[in-house]
C-alpha positions as CSV (number, residue, x, y, z in Angstrom):
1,X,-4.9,-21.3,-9.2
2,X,-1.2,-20.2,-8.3
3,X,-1.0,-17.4,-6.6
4,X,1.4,-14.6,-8.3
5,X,2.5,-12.7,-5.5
6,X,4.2,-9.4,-6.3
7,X,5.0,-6.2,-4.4
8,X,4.9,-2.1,-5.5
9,X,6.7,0.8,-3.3
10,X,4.3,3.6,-2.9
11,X,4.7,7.4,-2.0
12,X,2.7,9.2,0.6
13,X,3.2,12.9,0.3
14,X,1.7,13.9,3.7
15,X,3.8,12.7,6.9
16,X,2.7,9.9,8.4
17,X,2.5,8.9,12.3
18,X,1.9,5.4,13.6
19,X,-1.7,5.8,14.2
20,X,-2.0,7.4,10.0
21,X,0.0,4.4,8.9
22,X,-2.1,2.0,10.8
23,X,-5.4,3.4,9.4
24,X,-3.5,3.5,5.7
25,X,-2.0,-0.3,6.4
26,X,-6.1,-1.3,7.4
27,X,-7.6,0.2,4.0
28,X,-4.9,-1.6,1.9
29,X,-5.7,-5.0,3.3
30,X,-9.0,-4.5,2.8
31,X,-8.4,-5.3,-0.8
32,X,-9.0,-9.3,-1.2
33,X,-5.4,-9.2,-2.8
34,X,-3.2,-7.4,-0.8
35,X,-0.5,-9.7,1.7
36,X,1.3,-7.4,3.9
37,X,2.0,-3.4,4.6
38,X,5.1,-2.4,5.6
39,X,7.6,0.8,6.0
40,X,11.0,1.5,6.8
41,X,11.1,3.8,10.3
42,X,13.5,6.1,8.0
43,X,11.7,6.7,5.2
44,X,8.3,6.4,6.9
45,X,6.7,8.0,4.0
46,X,7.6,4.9,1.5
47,X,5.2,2.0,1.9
48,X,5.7,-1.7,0.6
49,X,3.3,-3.9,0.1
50,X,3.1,-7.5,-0.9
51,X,-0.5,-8.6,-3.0
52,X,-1.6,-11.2,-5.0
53,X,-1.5,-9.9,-9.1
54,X,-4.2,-12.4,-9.7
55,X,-6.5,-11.4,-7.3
56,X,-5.9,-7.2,-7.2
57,X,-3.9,-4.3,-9.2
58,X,-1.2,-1.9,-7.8
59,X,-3.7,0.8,-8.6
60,X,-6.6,-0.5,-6.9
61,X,-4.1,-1.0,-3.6
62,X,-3.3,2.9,-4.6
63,X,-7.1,4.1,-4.6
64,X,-7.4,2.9,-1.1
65,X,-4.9,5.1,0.0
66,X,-6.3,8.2,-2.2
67,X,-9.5,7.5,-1.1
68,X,-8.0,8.6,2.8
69,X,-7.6,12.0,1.5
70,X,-3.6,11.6,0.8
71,X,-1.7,12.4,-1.9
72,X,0.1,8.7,-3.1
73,X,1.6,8.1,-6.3
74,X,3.1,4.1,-7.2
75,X,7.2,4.5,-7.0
76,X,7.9,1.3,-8.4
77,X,7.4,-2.3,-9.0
């Protein structure tokens, strides 16, 4: 199977510190999909993240991140 790797930018409404991130960036690749987590130091609220589209969904990645408590919504593909 090839692996159709993609990536989706997704908003975190609450500010985030390192330790937040790091408990966010755990949750996400717990899905069997997801590649990578990633943010930009100045827009620390913007989160990147590289998956697999034949293994998970962009939603899925996002209900690991609502399922913290935090208000997310998907930005973009």
């Amino acid at each position: 199977m090839n692996a159709k790797i993609t990536d989706v930018i997704i908003h975190v409404d609450e500010p985030l510190n390192s330790s937040q991130f790091e408990e966010i960036a755990d949750a996400v690749r717990s899905d069997r999909g997801a590649i990578s987590v990633g943010r930009n130091s100045e827009r620390p609220n913007f989160l990147m993240v590289a998956y697999n589209a034949n293994r998970t969904r962009s939603s899925s990645i996002l209900e690991k991140i609502t399922g913290l408590g935090l208000h997310a919504s998907l930005v973009g593909i």
